[in-house]
C-alpha positions as CSV (number, residue, x, y, z in Angstrom):
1,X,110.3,121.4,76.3
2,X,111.2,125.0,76.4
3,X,110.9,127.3,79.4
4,X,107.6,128.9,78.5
5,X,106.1,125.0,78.5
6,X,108.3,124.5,82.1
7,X,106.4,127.0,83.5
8,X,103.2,125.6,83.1
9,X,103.5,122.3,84.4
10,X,102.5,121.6,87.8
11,X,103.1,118.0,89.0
12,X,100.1,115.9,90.2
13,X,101.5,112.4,90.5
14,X,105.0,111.2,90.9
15,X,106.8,108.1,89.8
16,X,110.2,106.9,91.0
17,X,111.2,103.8,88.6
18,X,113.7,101.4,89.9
19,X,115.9,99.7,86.7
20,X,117.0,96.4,88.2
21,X,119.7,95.4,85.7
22,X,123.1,93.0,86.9
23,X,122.3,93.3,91.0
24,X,122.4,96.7,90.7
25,X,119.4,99.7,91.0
26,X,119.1,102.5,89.2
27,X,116.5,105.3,90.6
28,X,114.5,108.1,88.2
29,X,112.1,110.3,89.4
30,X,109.3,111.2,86.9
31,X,106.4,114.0,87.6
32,X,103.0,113.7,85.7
33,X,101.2,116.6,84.9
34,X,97.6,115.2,84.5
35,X,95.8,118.4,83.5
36,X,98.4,120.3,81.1
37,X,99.9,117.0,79.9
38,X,103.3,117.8,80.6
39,X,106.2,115.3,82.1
40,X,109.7,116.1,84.0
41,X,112.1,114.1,84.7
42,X,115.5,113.5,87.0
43,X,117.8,110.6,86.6
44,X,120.9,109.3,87.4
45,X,120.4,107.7,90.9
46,X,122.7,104.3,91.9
47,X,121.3,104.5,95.5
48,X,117.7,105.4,97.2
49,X,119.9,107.7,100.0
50,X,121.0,109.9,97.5
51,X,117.5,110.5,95.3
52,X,115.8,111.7,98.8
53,X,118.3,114.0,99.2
54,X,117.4,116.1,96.2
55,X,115.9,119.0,95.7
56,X,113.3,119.6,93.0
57,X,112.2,123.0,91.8
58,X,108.3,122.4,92.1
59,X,106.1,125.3,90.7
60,X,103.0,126.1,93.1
61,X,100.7,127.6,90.4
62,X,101.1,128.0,86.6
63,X,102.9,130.6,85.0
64,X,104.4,131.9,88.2
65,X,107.9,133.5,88.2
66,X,109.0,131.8,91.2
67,X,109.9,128.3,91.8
68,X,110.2,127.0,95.5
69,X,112.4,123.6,96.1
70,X,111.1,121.0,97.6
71,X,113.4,117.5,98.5
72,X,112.5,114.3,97.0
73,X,112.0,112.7,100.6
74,X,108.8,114.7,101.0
75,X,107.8,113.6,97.7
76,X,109.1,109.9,98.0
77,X,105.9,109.3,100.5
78,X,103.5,109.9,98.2
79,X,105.1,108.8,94.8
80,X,104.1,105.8,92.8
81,X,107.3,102.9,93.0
82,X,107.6,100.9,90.1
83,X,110.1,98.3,90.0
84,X,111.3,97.3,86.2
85,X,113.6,95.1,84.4
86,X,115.7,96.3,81.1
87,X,112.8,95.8,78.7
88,X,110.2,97.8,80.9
89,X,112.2,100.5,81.7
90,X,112.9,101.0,77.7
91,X,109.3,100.9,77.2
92,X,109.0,104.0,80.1
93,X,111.6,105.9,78.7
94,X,110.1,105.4,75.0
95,X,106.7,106.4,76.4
96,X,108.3,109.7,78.2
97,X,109.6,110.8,74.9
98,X,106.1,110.3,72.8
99,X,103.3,113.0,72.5
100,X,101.5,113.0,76.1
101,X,98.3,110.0,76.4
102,X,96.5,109.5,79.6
103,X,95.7,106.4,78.3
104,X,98.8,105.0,77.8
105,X,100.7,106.3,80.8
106,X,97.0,105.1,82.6
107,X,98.1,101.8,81.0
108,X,101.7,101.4,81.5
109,X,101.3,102.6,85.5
110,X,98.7,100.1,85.9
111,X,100.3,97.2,84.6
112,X,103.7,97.6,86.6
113,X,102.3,98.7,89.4
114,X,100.9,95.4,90.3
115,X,104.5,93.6,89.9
């Protein structure tokens, strides 16, 4: 996505996916633009503690030059938690990567959500 496409994306619904994998969780933080069909993404998370304590450059309106930070703690309260094995997480990552489908993000978030 180049910075042109960046700029356009506002996020209407977050994810934070927890990997379970060998006792250990691993924490990403997806944002869902809905109406411009655009996706962000922040990984790299071994504890909760340290995910809240980001800050994420969060664009109020489309196309604006400025980009306010908001932390991840504000955002946590409202964000969808989906807790996934190996083989789901895969299947998230594969579905970040493909062209944008309500449908199938619709899909996926519905059927992990109810784990």
């Amino acid at each position: 996505m180049n910075q042109r496409q960046q700029q356009k994306i506002i996020p209407s619904s977050w994810v934070i996916a927890v990997k379970q994998s060998g006792g250990r969780d691993y924490y990403a933080l997806y944002a869902i633009d809905w109406k411009h069909g655009g996706r962000m993404s922040w990984e790299g998370w071994d504890r909760l503690e340290d995910l809240l304590q980001f800050h994420i450059p969060v664009r109020r309106k489309a196309g604006s030059r400025k980009s306010a930070s908001q932390p991840a703690a504000k955002i946590a309260k409202k964000a969808l938690y989906l807790h996934l094995d190996e083989a789901r997480y895969e299947a998230l990552e594969q579905l970040f990567y493909q062209p944008f489908s309500k449908s199938s993000w619709r899909m996926f978030i519905r059927e992990n959500s109810l784990m």
